[in-house]
GUVO-389684 format. One line per field, with one value per residue (C-alpha): residue number from 1; residue in one letter; y, z, x. Coordinates in steps of 0.5 Angstrom, whole numbers. Each point is the difference from the previous one (the first is absolute). Last residue first. Layout:
<pts>
resi: (NUM	...)
resn: (A	...)
north: (Y	...)
up: (Z	...)
east: (X	...)
</pts>
This chain:
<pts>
resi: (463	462	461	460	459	458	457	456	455	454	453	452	451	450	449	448	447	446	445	444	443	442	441	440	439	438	437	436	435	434	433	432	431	430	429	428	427	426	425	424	423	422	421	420	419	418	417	416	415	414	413	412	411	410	409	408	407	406	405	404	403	402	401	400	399	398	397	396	395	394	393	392	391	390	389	388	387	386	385	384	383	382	381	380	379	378	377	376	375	374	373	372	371	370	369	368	367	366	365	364	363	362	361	360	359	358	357	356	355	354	353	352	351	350	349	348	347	346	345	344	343	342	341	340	339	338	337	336	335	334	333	332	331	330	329	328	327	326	325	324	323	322	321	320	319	318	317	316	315	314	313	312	311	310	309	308	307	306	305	304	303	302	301	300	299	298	297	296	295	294	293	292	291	290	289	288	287	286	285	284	283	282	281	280	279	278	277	276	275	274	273	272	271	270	269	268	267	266	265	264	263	262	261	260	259	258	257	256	255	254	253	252	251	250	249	248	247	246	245	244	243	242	241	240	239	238	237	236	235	234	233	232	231	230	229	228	227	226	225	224	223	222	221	220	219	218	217	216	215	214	213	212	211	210	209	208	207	206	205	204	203	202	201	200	199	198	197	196	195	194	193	192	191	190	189	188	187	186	185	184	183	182	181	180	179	178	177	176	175	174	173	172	171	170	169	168	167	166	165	164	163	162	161	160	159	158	157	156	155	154	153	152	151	150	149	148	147	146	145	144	143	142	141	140	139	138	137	136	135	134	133	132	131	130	129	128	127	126	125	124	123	122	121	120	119	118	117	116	115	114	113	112	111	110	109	108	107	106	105	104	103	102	101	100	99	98	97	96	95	94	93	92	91	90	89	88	87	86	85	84	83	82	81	80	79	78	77	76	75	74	73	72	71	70	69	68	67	66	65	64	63	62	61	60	59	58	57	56	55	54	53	52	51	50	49	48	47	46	45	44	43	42	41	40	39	38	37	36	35	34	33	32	31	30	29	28	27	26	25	24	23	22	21	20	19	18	17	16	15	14	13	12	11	10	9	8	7	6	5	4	3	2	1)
resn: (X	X	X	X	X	X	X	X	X	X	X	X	X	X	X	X	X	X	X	X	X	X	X	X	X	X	X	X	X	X	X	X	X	X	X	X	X	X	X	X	X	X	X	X	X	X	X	X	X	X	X	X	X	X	X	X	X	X	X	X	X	X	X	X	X	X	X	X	X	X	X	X	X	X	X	X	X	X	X	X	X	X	X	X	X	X	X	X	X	X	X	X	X	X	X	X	X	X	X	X	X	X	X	X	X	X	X	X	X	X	X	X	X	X	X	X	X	X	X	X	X	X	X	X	X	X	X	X	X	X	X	X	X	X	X	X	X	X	X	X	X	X	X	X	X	X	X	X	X	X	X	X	X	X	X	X	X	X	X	X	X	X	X	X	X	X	X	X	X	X	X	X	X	X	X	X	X	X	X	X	X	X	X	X	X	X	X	X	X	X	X	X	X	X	X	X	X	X	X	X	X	X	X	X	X	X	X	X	X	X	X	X	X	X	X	X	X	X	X	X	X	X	X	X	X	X	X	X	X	X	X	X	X	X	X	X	X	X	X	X	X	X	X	X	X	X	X	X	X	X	X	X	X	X	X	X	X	X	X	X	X	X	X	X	X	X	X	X	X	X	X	X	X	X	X	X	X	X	X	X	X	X	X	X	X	X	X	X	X	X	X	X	X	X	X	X	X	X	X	X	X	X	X	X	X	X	X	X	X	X	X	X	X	X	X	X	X	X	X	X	X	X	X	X	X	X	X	X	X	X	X	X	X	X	X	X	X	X	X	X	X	X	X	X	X	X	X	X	X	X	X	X	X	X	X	X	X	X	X	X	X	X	X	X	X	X	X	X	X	X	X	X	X	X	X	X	X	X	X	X	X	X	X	X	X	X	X	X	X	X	X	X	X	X	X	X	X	X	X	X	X	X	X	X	X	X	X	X	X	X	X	X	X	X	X	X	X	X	X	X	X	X	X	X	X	X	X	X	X	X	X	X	X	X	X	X	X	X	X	X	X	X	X	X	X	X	X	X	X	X	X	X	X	X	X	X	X	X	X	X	X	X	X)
north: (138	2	7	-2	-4	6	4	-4	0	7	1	-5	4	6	-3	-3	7	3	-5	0	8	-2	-4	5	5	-4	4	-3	5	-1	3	-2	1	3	-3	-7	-3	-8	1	-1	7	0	5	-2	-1	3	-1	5	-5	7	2	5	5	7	2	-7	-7	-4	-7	-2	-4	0	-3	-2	3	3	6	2	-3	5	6	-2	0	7	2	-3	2	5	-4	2	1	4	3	6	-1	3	-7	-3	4	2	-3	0	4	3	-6	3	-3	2	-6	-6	1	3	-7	-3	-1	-3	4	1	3	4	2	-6	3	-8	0	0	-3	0	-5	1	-7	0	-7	1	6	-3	-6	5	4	-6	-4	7	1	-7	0	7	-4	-5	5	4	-6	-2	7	0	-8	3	7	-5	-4	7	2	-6	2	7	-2	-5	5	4	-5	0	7	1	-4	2	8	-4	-3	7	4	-6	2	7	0	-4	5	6	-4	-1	8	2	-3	2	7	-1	-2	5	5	-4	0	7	2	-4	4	7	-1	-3	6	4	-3	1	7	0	-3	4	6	-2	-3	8	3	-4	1	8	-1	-4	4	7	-4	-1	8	2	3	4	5	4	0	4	2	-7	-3	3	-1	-8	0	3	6	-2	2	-2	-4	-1	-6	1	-6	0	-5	6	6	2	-2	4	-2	-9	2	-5	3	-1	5	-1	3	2	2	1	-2	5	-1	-7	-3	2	-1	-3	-2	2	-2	-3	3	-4	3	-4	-5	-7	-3	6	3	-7	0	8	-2	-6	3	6	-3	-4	7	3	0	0	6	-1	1	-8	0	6	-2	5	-4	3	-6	0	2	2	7	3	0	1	7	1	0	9	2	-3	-6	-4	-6	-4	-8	-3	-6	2	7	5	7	3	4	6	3	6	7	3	-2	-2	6	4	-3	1	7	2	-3	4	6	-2	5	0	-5	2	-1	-4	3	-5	-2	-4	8	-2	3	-7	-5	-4	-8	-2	-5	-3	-4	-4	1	-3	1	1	-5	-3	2	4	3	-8	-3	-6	-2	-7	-6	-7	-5	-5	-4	6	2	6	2	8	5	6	-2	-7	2	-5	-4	1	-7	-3	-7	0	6	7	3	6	1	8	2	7	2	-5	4	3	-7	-2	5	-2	-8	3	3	-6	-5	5	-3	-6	-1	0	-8	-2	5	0	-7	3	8	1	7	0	6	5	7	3	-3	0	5	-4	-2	-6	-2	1	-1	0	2	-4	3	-5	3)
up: (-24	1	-2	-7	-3	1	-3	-6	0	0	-6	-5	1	-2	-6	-2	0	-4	-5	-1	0	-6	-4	0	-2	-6	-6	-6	-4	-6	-5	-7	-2	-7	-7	1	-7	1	-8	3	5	7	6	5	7	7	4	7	5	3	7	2	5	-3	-2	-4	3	-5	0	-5	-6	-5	-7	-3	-8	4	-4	0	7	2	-3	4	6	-1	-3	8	4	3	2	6	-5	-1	-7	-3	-8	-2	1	-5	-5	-5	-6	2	5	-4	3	7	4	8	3	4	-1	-8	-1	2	-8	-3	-2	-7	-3	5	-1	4	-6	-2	0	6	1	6	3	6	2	2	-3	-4	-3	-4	-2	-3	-4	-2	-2	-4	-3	-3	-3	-3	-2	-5	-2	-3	-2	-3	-4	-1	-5	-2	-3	-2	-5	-2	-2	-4	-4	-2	-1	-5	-3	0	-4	-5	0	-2	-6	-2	0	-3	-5	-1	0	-6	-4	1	-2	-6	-2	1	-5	-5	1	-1	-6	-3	2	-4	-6	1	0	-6	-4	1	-3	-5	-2	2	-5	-5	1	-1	-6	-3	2	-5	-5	0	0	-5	-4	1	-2	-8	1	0	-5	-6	1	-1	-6	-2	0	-5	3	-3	-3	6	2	7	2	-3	5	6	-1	-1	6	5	4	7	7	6	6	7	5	6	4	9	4	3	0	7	0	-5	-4	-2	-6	-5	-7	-7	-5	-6	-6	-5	-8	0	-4	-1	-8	1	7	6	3	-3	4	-3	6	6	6	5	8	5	5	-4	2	1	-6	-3	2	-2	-7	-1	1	-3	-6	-1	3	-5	-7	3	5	8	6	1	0	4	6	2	0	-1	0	-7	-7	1	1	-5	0	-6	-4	7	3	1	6	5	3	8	4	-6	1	-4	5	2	2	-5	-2	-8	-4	-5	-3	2	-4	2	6	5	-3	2	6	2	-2	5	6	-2	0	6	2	7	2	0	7	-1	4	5	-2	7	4	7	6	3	-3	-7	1	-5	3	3	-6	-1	-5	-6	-4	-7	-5	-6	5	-1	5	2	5	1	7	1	1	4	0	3	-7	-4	3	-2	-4	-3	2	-4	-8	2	2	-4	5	7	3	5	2	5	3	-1	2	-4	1	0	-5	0	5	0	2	-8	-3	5	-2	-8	3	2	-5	-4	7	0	-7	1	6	7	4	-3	2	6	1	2	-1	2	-1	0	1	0	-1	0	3	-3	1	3	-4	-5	4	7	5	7	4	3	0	1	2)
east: (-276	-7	1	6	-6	-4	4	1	-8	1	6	-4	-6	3	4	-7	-2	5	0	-8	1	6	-5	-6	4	4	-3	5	3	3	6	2	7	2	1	4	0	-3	-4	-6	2	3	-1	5	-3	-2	-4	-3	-3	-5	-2	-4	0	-1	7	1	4	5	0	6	0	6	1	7	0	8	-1	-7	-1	5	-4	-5	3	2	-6	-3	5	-5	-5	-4	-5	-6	3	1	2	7	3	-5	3	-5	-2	-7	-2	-6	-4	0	5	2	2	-4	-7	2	3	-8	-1	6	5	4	6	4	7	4	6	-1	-8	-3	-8	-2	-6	-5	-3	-7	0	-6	2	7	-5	-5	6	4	-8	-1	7	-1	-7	3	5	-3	-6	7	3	-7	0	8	-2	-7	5	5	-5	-2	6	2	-7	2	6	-2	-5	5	5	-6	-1	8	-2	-5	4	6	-4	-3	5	4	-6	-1	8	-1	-7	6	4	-5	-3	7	1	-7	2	7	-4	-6	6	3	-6	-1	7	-2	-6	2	6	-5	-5	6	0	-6	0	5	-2	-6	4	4	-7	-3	7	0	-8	1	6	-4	-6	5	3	-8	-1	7	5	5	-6	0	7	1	-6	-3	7	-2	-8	3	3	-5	2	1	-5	3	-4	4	-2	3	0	-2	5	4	-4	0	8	1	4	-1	-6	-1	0	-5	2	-6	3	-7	-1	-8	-6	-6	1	-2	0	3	5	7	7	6	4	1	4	3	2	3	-2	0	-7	-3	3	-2	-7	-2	3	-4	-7	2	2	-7	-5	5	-4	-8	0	2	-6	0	8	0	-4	-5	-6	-7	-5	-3	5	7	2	5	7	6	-3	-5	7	1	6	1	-4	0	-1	-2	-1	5	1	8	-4	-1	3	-2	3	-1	5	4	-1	-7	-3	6	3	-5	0	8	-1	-5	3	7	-4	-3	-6	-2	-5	-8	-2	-8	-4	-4	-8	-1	0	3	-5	0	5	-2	1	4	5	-6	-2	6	5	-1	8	-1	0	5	6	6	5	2	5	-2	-3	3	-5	0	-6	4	0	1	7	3	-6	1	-6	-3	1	-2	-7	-4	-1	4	-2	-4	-1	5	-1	4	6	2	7	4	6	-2	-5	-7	-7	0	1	-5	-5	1	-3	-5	-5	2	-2	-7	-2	2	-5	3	1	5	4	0	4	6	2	6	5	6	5	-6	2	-7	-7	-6	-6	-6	-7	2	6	-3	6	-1	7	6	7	7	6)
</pts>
């Protein structure tokens, strides 16, 4: 069943449950801002697992945590099946029209108190570390628990993405941790990363994690802050005077340089895993340029052998078009030499069904032009001719002619002959049947014999 209704995007309230929805070339022609609004309303139209169809010089921008490509050359787009979303749904206006006699201003209902509710948030905000839930491009979707110690707002545009919001000492770590946990798909956890400055620095282990269950938050990363005593507080608590200040110096740039050449390494990893990408790509791209090559011989190729076609075929056309003026030449001298002799003429093929008739036939028989293909004894006729089929269908088998003079109902006489039909290549493909009016031939007969019969009476009176 197919349903048809007006649809105002911006004005309409929309559509729910939504297997596919399509929306071709019409984007394009709405500002920015309103595609963000949008996008979100399609996500919320679409049931789970749903297709987003768009044109093709559309695409789903930056909503990548709302839709999935399946195919990004036919514009085709899976809803994901995400709970968090960077920005509120914007329903369209008429969605809020307040109904008559209905207060704007609704009480709120207090829910009932939850004990178990209750315990879980003050959990949440007093003993579990504070952690952070990103997209795969670390833009913040949602924040647990105090960050101001790891995070603070970038300078300028407001920008919610975690590698600009991250403080000096693990913006560099967590840059690298968050691409391999993404790349790697599990958990990997970084410690002894320092914050701050002089004596407002702080120990902190970042733990970076993919996230494959639920299925809501399947492709997000969670990124989790823990708080560690630094090594050197611990040892002066222990040993005050065991460490002196510049071996505490030597310690802190011994770990600086491992992380360093760890990080260094890992770029060195991420490098040559790069080059050999790049590699692999630029081999596919050099037999995909082959192939193009070789498509495109054969293309032009084939366009010549259609060209050549295309030219044998038009000398063929000119060459049907003359047979064609040939035979229409033809069949209007037959047609007028057939009319000019006053001759009725039928054409029967080997069944002595009816396949043409002359003018005039319709005199003699009964035809109308739908007649065609009917058998000629079914036709009703003038004739005092009742062995006609059957003298046809001997002529047909012996191929010797026959010609009788036959008399009609209504006092004419006719010479009635008939003939195999035999094609250019010598087939015999029916009969052919004319009637040539002999009235006026027979009266003078009649009348010859008359005077013939009283001239010999006189003759015989006078003897």
């Amino acid at each position: 069943m197919v349903t048809f209704a007006t649809q105002n995007l911006i004005m309409d309230p929309p559509f729910t449950k939504l297997d596919i929805l399509i929306c071709r070339n019409l984007l394009i022609y709405l500002t920015p801002e309103l595609q963000k609004k949008l996008m979100p309303l399609f996500q919320y139209s679409l049931a789970p697992g749903g297709v987003l169809f768009l044109g093709s010089a559309e695409t789903v921008n930056t909503f990548t945590d709302l839709f999935a490509p399946l195919n990004i050359k036919s514009r085709l787009f899976q809803r994901r099946e995400s709970i968090m979303q960077a920005e509120s749904i914007a329903f369209p206006a008429s969605f809020t029209h307040a109904l008559t006699g209905v207060s704007k201003e609704l009480t709120m209902v207090k829910p009932a108190t939850n004990l178990q509710s209750l315990a879980d948030q003050l959990l949440l905000q007093h003993f579990s570390p504070p952690a952070v839930l990103t997209n795969d491009k670390g833009d913040i979707l949602y924040i647990s628990g105090r960050t101001g110690k790891y995070l603070e707002p970038a300078a300028g545009k407001a920008n919610w993405n975690i590698f600009a919001m991250a403080r000096e000492g693990l913006r560099f770590d967590l840059g690298n941790t968050f691409q391999k946990a993404i790349r790697d798909k599990k958990s990997i956890t970084v410690k002894g990363l320092k914050v701050g400055e002089g004596d407002g620095t702080q120990t902190v282990d970042i733990t970076v994690q993919s996230i494959d269950e639920p299925e809501a938050l399947r492709g997000m990363v969670m990124i989790v802050f823990t708080d560690v005593a630094s090594p050197l507080e611990k040892k002066s608590s222990k040993r005050s005077n065991a460490v002196s200040s510049g071996d505490a110096k030597v310690l802190e740039l011994e770990q600086e340089h491992q992380k360093f050449r760890e990080a260094l390494q890992t770029s060195r990893e991420e490098m040559q895993s790069s080059q050999e990408e790049l590699k692999s790509t630029n081999e596919e791209l050099q037999s995909t340029n082959e192939e193009l090559q070789s498509t495109n011989e054969e293309l032009t190729t084939s366009r010549e052998e259609m060209q050549s076609l295309n030219e044998e075929l038009q000398t063929v056309n000119a060459e049907q078009q003359s047979k064609m003026d040939e035979l229409s030449r033809v069949s209007n001298d037959m047609r007028n030499l057939l009319n000019s002799t006053e001759i009725v003429t039928v054409f029967l093929d080997n069944e002595l069904h009816i396949r043409r008739f002359t003018p005039g036939a319709d005199k003699l028989f009964k035809l109308i032009p739908g007649d065609v293909g009917r058998p000629l004894s079914d036709i009703v006729n003038n004739l005092l001719y009742p062995e006609l089929a059957e003298e046809a269908r001997e002529v047909l088998r012996t191929l010797i002619f026959s010609e009788k003079q036959v008399p009609s109902s209504d006092g004419r006489w006719f010479s009635v002959r008939i003939m195999p039909y035999r094609t250019m290549e010598d087939v015999i493909a029916g009969v052919v049947i004319t009637f040539a009016n002999i009235t006026e031939t027979k009266k003078l007969e009649a009348e010859l014999r008359e005077e013939i019969a009283r001239l010999k009476g006189l003759l015989e009176a006078k003897d």
